[in-house]
C-alpha positions as CSV (number, residue, x, y, z in Angstrom):
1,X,25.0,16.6,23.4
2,X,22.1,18.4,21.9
3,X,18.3,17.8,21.7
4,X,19.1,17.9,17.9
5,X,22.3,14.7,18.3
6,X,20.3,13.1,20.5
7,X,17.5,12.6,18.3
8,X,19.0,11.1,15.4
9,X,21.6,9.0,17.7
10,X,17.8,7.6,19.0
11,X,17.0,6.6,15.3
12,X,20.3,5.0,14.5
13,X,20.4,2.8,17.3
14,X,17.2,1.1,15.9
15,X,18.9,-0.1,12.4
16,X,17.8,2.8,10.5
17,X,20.1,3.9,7.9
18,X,18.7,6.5,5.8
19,X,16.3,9.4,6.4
20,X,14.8,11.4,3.6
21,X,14.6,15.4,4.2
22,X,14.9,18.7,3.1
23,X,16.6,21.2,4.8
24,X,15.3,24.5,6.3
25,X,15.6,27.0,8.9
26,X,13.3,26.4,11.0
27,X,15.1,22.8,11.3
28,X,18.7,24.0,11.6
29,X,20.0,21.9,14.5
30,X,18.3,18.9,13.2
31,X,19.5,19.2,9.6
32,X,23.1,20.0,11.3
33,X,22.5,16.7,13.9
34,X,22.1,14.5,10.8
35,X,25.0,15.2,9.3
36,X,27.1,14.6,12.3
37,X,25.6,11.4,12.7
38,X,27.9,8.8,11.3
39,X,25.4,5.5,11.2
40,X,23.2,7.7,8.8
41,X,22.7,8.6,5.6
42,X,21.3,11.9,4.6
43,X,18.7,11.3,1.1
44,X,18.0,14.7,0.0
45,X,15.0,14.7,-1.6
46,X,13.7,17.6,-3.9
47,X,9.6,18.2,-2.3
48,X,8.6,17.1,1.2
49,X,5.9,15.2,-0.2
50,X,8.7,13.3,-2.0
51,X,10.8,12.5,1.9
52,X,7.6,11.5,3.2
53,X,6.2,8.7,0.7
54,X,10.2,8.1,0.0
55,X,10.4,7.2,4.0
56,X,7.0,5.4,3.8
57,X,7.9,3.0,0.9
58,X,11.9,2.4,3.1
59,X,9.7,1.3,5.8
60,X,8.1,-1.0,3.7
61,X,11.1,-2.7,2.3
62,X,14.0,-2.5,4.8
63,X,12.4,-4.2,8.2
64,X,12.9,-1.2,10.0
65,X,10.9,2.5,10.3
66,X,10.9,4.6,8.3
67,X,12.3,8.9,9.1
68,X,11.8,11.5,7.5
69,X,12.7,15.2,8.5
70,X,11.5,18.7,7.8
71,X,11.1,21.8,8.5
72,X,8.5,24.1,9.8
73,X,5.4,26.0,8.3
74,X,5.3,24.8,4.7
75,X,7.9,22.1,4.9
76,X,5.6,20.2,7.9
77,X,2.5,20.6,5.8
78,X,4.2,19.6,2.3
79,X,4.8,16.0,4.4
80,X,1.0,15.1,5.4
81,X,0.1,13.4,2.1
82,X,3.1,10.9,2.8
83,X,2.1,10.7,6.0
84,X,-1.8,10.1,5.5
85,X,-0.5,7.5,3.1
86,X,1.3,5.8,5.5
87,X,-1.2,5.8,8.3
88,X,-4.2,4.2,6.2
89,X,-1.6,1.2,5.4
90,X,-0.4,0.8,8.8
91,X,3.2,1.5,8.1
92,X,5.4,2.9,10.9
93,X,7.1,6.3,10.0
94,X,8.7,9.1,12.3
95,X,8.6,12.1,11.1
96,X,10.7,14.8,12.7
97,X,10.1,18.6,12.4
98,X,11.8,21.5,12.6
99,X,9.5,24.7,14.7
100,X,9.8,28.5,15.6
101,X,11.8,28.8,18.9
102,X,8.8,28.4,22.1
103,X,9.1,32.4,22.3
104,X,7.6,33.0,19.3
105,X,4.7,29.8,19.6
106,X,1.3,31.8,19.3
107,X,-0.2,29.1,22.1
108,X,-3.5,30.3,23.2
109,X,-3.5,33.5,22.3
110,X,-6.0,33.4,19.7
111,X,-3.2,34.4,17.0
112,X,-3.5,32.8,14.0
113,X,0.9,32.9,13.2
114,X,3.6,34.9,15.5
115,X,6.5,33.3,14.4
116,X,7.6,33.3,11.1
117,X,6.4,30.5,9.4
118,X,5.2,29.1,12.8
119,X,2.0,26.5,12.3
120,X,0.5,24.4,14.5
121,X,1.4,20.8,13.0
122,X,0.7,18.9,15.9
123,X,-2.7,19.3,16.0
124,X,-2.9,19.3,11.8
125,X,-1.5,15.5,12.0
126,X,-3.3,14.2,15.3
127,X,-5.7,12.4,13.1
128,X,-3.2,10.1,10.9
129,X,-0.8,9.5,13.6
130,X,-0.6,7.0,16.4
131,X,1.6,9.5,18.3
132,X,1.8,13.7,17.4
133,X,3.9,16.1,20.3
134,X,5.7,19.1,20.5
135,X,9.1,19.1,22.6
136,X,8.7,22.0,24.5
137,X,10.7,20.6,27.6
138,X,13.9,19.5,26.4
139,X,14.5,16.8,29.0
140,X,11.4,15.1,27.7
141,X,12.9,14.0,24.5
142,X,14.1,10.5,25.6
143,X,10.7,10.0,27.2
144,X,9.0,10.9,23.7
145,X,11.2,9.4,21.5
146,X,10.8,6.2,23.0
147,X,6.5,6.8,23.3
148,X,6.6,7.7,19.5
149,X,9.0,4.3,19.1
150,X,6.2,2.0,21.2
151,X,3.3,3.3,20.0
152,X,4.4,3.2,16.5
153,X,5.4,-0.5,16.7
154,X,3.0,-2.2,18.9
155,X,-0.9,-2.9,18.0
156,X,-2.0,-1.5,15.0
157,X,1.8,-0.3,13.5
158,X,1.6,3.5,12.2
159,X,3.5,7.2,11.8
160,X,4.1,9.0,14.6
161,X,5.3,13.1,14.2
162,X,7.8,14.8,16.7
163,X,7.7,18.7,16.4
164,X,10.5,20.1,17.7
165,X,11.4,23.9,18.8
166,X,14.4,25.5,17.5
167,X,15.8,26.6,21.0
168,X,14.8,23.0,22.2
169,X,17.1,21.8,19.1
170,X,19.6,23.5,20.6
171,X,19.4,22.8,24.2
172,X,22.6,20.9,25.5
173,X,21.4,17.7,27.4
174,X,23.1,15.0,29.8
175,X,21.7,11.5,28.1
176,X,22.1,9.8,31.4
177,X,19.6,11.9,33.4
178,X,16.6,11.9,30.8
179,X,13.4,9.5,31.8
180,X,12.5,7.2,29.6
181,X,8.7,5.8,28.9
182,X,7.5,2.9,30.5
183,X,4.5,1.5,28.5
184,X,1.5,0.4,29.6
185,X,0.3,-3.5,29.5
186,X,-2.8,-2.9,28.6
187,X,-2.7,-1.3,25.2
188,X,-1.0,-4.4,23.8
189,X,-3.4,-6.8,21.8
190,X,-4.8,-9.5,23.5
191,X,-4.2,-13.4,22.8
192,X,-7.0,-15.2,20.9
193,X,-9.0,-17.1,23.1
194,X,-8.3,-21.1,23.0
195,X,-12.1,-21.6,23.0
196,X,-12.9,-19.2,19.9
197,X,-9.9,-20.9,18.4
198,X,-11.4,-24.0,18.8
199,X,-15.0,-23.3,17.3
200,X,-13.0,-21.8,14.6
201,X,-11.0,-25.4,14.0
202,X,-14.3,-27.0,14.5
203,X,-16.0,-24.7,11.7
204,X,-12.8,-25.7,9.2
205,X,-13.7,-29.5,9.7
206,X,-17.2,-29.2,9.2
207,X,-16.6,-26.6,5.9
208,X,-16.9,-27.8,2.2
209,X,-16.1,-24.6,0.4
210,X,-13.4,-22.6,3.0
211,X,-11.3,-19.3,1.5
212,X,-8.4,-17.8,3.3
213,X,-8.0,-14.0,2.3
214,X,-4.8,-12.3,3.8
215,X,-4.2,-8.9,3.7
216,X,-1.0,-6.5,4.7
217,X,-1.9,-7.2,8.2
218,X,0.3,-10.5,7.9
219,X,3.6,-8.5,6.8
220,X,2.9,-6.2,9.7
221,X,2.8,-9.0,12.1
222,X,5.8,-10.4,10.2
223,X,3.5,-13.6,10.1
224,X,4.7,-14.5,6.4
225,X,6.2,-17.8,6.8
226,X,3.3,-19.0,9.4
227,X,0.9,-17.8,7.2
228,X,2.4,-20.1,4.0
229,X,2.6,-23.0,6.5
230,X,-0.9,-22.6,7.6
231,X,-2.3,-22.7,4.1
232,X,-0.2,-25.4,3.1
233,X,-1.5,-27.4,6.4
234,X,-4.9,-26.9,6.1
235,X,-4.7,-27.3,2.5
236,X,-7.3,-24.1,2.1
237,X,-7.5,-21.8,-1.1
238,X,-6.1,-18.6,-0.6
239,X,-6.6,-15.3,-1.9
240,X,-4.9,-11.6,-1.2
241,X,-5.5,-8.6,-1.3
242,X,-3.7,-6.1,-3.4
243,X,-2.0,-4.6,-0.4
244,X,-0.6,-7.8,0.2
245,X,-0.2,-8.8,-3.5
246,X,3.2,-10.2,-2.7
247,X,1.9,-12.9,0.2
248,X,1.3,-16.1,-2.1
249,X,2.8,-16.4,-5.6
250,X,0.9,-17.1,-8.4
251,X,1.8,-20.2,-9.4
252,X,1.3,-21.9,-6.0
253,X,-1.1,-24.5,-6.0
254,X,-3.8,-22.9,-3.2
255,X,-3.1,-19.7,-5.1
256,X,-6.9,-18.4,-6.5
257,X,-6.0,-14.5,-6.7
258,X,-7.2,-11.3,-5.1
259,X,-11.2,-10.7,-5.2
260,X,-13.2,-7.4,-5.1
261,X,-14.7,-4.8,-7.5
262,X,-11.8,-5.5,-9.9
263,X,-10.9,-8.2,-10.0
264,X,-10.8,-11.7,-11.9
265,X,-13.6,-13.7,-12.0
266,X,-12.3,-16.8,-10.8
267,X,-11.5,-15.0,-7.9
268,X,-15.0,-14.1,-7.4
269,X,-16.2,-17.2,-8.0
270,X,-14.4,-18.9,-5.5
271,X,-15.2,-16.4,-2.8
272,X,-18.9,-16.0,-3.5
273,X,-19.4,-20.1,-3.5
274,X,-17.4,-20.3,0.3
275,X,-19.3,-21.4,2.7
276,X,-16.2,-20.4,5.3
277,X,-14.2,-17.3,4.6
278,X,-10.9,-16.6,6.6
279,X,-10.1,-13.0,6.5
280,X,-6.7,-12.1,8.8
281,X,-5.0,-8.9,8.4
282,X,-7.6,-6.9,5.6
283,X,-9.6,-4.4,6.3
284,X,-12.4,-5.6,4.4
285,X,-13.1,-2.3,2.8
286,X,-15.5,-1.9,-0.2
287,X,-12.6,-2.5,-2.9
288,X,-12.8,-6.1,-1.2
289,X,-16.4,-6.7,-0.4
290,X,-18.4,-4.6,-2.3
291,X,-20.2,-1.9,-2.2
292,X,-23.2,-3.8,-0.5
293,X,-21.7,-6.0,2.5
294,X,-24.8,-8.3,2.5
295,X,-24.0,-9.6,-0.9
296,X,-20.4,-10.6,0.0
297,X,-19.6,-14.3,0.6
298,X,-24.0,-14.3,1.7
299,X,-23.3,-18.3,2.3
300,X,-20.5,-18.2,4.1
301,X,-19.7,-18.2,7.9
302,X,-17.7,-15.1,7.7
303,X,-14.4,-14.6,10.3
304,X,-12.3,-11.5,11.2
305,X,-9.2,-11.6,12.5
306,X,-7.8,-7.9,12.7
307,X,-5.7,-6.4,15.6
308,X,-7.5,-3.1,15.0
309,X,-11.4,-3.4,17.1
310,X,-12.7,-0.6,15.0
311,X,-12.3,-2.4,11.9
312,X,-13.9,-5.0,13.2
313,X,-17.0,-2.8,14.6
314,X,-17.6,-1.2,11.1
315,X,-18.9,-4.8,9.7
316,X,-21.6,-4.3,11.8
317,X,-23.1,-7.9,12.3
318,X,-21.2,-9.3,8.9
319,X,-18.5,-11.7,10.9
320,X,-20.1,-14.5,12.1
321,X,-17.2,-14.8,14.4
322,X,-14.4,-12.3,15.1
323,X,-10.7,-12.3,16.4
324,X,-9.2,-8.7,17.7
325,X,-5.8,-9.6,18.1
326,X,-2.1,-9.9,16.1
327,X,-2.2,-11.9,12.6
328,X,0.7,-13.8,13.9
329,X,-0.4,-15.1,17.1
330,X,-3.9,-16.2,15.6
331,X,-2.2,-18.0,12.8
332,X,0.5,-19.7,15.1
333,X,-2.8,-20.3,17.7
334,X,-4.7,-22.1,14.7
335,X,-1.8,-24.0,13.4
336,X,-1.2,-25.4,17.2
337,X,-4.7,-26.6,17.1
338,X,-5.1,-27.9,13.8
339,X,-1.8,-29.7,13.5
340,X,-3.5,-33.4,14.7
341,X,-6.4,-33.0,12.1
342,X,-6.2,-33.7,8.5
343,X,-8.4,-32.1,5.9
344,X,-9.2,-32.8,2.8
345,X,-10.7,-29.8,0.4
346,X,-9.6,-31.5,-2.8
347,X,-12.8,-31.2,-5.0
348,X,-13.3,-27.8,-3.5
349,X,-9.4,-26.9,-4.8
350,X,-10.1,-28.6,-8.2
351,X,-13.2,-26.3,-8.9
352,X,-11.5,-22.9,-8.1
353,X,-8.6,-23.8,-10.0
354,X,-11.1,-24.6,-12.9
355,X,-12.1,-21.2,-12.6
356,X,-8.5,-19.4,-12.8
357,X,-8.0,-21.3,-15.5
358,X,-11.1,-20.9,-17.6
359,X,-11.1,-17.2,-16.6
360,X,-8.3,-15.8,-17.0
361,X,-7.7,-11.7,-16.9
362,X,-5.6,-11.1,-20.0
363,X,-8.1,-12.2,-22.9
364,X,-6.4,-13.7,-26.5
365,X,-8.4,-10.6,-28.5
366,X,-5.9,-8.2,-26.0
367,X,-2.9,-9.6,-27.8
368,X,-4.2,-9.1,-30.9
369,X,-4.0,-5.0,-30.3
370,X,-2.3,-3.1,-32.7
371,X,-1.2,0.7,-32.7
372,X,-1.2,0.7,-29.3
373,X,-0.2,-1.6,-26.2
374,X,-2.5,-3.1,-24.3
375,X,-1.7,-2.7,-20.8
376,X,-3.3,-6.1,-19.2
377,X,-0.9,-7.8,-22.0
378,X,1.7,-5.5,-21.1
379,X,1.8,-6.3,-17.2
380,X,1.5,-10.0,-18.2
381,X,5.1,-9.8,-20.3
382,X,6.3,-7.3,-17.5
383,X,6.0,-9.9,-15.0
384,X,6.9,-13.0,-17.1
385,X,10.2,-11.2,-17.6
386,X,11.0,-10.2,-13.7
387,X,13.5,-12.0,-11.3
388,X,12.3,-13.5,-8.2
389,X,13.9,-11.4,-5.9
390,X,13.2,-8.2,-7.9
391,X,10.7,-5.4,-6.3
392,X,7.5,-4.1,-7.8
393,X,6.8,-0.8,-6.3
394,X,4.0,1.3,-9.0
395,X,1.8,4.0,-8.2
396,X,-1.6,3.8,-6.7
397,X,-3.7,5.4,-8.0
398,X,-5.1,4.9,-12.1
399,X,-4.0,2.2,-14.8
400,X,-0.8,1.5,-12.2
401,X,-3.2,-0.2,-9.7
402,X,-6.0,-1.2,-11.4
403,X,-5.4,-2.6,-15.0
404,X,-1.7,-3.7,-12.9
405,X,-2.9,-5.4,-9.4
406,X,-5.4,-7.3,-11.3
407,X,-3.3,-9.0,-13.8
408,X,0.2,-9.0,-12.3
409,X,1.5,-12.5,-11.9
410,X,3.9,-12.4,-8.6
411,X,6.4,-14.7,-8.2
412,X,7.8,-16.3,-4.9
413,X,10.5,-13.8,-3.5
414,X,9.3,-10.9,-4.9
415,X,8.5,-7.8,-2.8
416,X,5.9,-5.7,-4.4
417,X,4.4,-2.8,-2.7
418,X,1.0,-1.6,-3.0
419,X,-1.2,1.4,-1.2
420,X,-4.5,1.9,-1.8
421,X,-6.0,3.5,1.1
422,X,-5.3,7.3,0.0
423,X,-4.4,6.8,-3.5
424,X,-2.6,9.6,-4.1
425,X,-1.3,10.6,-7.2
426,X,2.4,11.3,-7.6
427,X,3.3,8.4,-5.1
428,X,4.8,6.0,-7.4
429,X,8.4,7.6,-7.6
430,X,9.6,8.3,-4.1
431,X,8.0,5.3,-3.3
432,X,10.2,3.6,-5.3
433,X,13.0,5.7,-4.2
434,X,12.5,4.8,-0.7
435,X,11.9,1.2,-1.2
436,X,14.7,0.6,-3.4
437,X,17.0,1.8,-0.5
438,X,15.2,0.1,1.9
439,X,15.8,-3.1,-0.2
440,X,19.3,-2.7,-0.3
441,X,19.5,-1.4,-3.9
442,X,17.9,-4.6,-5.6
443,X,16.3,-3.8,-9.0
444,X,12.9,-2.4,-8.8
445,X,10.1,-2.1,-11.2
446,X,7.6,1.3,-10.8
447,X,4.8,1.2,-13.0
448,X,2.9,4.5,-13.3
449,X,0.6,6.5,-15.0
450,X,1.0,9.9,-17.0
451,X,-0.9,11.7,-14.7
452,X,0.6,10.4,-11.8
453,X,4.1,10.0,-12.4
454,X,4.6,13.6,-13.0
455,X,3.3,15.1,-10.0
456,X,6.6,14.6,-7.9
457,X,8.6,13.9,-11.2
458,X,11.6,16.1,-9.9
459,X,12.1,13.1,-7.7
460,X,13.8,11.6,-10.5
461,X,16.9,14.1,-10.0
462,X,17.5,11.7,-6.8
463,X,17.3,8.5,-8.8
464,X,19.8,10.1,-11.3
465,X,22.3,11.6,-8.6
466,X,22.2,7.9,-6.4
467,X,21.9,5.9,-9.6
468,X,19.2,3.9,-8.5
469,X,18.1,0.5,-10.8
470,X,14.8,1.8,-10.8
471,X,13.3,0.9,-14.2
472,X,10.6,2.8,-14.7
473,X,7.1,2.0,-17.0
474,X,4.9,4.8,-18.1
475,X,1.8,3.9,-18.6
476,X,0.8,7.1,-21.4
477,X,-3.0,7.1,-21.8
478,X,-3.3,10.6,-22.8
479,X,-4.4,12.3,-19.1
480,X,-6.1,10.7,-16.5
481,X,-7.8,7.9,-18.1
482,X,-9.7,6.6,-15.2
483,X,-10.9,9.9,-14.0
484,X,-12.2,10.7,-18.1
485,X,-13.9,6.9,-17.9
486,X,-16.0,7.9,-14.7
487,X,-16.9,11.2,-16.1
488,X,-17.9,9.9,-19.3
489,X,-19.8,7.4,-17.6
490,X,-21.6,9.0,-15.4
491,X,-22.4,12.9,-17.3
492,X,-21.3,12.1,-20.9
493,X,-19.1,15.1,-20.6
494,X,-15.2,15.5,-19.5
495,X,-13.3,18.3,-17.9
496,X,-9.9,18.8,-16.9
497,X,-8.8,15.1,-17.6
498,X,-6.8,15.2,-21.2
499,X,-6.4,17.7,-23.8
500,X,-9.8,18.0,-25.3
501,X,-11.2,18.7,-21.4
502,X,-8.4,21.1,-20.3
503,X,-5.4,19.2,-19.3
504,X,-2.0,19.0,-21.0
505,X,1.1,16.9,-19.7
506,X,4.4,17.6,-20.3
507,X,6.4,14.9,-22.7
508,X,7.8,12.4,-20.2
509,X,10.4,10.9,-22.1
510,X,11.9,14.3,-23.3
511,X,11.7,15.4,-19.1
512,X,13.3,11.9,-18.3
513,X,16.4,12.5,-20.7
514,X,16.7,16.2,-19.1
515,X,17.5,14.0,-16.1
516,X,19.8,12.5,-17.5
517,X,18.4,8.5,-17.5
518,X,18.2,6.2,-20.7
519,X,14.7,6.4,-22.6
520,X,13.0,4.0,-24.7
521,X,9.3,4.2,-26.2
522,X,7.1,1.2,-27.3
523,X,3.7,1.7,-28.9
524,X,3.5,-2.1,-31.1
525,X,2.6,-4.6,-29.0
526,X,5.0,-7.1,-31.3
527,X,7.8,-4.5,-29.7
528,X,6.9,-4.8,-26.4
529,X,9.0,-8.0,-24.9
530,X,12.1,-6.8,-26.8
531,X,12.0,-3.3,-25.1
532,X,10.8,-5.0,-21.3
533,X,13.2,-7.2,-22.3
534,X,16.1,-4.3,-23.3
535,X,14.6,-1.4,-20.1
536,X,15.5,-4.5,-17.8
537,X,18.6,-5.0,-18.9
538,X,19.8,-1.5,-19.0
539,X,22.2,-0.9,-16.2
540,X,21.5,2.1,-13.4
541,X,17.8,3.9,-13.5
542,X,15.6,3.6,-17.5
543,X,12.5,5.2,-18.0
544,X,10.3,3.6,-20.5
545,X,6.9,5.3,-22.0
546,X,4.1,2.4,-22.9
547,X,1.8,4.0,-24.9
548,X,-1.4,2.5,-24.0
549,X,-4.8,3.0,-25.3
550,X,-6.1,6.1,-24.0
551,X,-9.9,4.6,-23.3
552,X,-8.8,1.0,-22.5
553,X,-11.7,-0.6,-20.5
554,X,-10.8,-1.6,-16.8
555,X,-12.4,-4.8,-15.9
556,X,-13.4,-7.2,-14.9
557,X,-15.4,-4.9,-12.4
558,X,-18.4,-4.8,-10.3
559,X,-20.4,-1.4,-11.9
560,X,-22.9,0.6,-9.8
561,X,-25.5,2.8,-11.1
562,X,-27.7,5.4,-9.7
563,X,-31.0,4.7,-8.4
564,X,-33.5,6.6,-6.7
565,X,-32.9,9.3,-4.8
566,X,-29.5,9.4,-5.9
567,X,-28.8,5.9,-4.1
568,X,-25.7,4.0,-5.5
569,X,-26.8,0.5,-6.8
570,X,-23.8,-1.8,-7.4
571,X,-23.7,-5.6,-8.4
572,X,-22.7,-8.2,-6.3
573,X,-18.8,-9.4,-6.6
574,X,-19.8,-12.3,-8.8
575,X,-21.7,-10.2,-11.5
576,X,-19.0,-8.6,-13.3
577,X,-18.5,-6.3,-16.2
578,X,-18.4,-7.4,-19.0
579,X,-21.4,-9.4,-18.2
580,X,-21.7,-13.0,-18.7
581,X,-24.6,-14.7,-20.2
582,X,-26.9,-15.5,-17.3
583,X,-27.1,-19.3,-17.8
584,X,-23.4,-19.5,-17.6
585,X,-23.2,-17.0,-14.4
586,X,-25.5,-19.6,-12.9
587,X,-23.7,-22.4,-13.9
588,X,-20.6,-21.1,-11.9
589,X,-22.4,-20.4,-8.9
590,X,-22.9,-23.1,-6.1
591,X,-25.1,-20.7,-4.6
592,X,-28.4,-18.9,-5.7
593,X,-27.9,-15.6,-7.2
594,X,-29.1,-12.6,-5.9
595,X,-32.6,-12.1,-7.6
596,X,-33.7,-15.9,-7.2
């Protein structure tokens, strides 16, 4: 058996089924291996950039890690934006790469290249992996394989990236004399304490106003069904975040939406007035908290539970108490602790669902849009229409996650997948690619952008050639709309952002049919369930253009200006744009506001 069979027999035996690669030299023994391997399937993608988010987005859906393989120089560097992707969302990927043969490695000899297209990849991707090595020796690759495997999986989940030597591809090996790893204890997260636990349960019976925000931390502990039975126990509003969009369905009862710097306001409301907030599995980054940290949730005792110590440490002294440990075992901890008491947060439930309801994201005066289609009204009709068990994988970066995440309406069963930590443009279609595989083929909705959706638009040559049921929304705002809205705002002047600045875009639909899928357009909002409706219906992969106004304002938001010294000043989370008359902010807040 060679290094090469080896590998992907490794992979296979953990329930993968696909991997998502191009071919190249550099790679030859791999790309050869994978064929041979019967319990795979080769996806042959058309960019690397497209196998990496593609394996990303599988790992997302299908329970298992995702793999991706390359090959070297310009292959392993085409990968790092999938990768980067799927290390800020904790997702665990192997990536596998082809390398010149160990003669030709330029080592430490102060070359810059001595192989052809040789490149140092391992220590490119050291930063946005849990696990980067070369296999020089070739009886090592047991050892690493299984390394990459723990590492990846256990504490914080992430991608790991195995660079592999063409001669060590080669190499014939005897499976039963390798060494395997032995982990360590000690980099496994530690229990919650039982007495930290039990100040917490004493801090619940003692709260008036408590808030549970879950994040993707909870599908990465594979916590989802303690999570639900904890908030139905403790009876506690809930919000996520848009990472974990998919947690809590909208129509449940302790369901009050996903807060930040866009967001709804009733979702503001209700985290602002806590006087206990429950954050488990979210980073608590700015999208979350806000720009200023000391404004967030300033009444409430504040607790962390995150498996990851340095997210923790970057709050400096917000937490008022803190957990470093797996979402699952605090939750089951909790629930174990709590299940004598009874609590009762019934006027404190009645008042945030008050606020969903008297604030709700898509406005009447939307639906009254004509010429073009609104695209708050348009996710609200989108998801009206969808399945329970139908996927929701858009893009992340643009009107896909903001005007989207904000209004989308999830139901229970739905898996929708959302990245936010890189952004990066283009990632909507493999995404979808590799989740829909991942999923076992259910039907999946990708909403994107323009802008976005073309940068790896080749991909759609894979949904064609596997017939996919990918139904694809184009959100067509003439360019990068968000990008024109920030410049505008900011220098009253644009540049490279839509035609009038510099930047043209090629006509989707007329790409879309080159492909080879079914097209529709919609620009009438009166239009728009019948064509949902009909791009739904439509067997296989449909691409449907939404032509949306092109300067459509994103809100409700938190907005920021510049102060002195070129400072940022931004609002708190309650104090969103479009403002609201002061005397009925107040009126809404159980608190005092900022400048009282």
């Amino acid at each position: 058996m060679r290094v090469a069979d080896f590998v992907f027999e490794f992979i296979a035996r953990q329930g993968v089924e696909h991997v998502f690669f191009l071919p190249g030299g550099g790679a030859m023994h791999l790309n050869n291996a994978l064929l041979r391997q019967p319990r795979l399937q080769a996806v042959s993608m058309l960019h690397e950039q497209g196998a990496a988010i593609a394996a990303e987005g599988y790992a997302r859906t299908s329970g298992h890690f995702g793999a991706c393989l390359v090959t070297s120089g310009p292959g392993a560097t085409n990968a790092i934006t999938g990768l980067a992707g799927a290390w800020f969302e904790s997702t665990p990927m192997m990536v596998v790469s082809g390398q010149v043969k160990r003669a030709d490695l330029k080592g430490e000899t102060g070359l810059r290249q001595l192989g052809t297209q040789e490149l140092d990849i391992v220590s490119m991707v050291s930063s946005v992996t849990k696990y980067a090595v070369c296999l020089s020796d070739p009886q090592q690759v047991r050892y690493e394989l299984e390394k990459a495997l723990y590492l990846m999986l256990n504490g914080r989940k992430g991608p790991a990236w195995i660079d592999i030597p063409l001669d060590v591809q080669a190499t014939e090996i005897d499976p039963e004399q390798l060494q395997g790893y032995v982990p360590d204890d000690h980099v496994l997260p530690a229990l919650p304490q039982a007495s930290a636990l039990e100040k917490l349960a004493q801090r619940l019976q003692g709260a008036h106003r408590p808030v549970l925000l879950v994040g993707n931390g909870i599908h990465g502990a594979g916590a989802q069904a303690s999570m639900r039975e904890l908030i139905e126990h403790l009876g506690i509003p809930t919000m996520t975040t848009w990472i974990g969009a998919d947690l809590l369905e909208y129509d449940h009862p302790l369901y009050f939406g996903r807060c930040g710097t866009v967001a709804s306001r009733g979702a503001n409301f209700t985290v602002q007035n806590a006087d206990v907030v429950i954050a488990i599995g979210c980073r608590m980054d700015f999208s979350i908290t806000g720009f200023d940290r000391s404004q967030f949730a300033r009444a409430a005792t504040v607790v962390v539970v995150d498996i990851d110590p340095a997210e923790i440490a970057k709050l400096g002294d917000m937490p008022d108490q803190s957990f470093v440990c797996d979402a699952k075992d605090f939750i089951v901890g909790l629930l174990e602790l709590t299940r004598a008491h009874r609590f009762d947060f019934n006027a404190w439930r009645e008042r945030c669902t008050e606020w969903k309801t008297r604030y709700p994201v898509v406005l009447d005066e939307y639906r009254k849009k004509q010429g073009f289609v609104n695209s708050y009204v348009f996710t609200d009709m989108l998801c009206e229409a969808l399945d329970e068990d139908d996927m929701i994988i858009p893009g992340s970066s643009g009107a896909s996650i903001d005007t989207f995440w904000i209004s989308a309406k999830l139901k229970r069963g739905q898996r929708a997948v959302a990245t936010g930590g890189l952004g990066a443009m283009g990632y909507g279609l493999p995404a979808s690619i590799g989740g829909c595989i991942g999923g076992g083929k259910r039907r999946t909705i990708s909403v994107d952008g323009d802008g976005g959706f073309v940068m790896n638009i080749q991909e759609l040559e894979v949904v064609r050639r596997l017939q996919l049921p990918i139904k694809y929304f184009i959100l067509n705002n003439n360019g990068y709309a968000s990008i024109r809205a920030s410049q505008s705002g900011y220098f009253k002047q644009t540049i490279g952002c839509d035609p009038v600045s510099g930047l043209t875009l090629p006509d989707i639909g007329a790409l879309a049919e080159v492909f080879g899928l079914p097209v529709l357009r919609v620009s009438e909002q009166s239009d728009l369930a019948n064509v949902i409706r009909q791009a739904l219906d439509t067997p296989g992969p449909v691409l449907c253009e939404v032509m949306v106004e092109p300067d459509q304002a994103i809100g409700p938001r938190v907005t920021s200006r510049i102060g002195e010294n070129g400072k940022m000043v931004s609002s708190p989370l309650e104090d969103l744009f479009p403002f609201l008359d002061r005397e009925e902010l107040k009126a809404n807040m159980l608190i005092p506001l900022v400048d009282e």
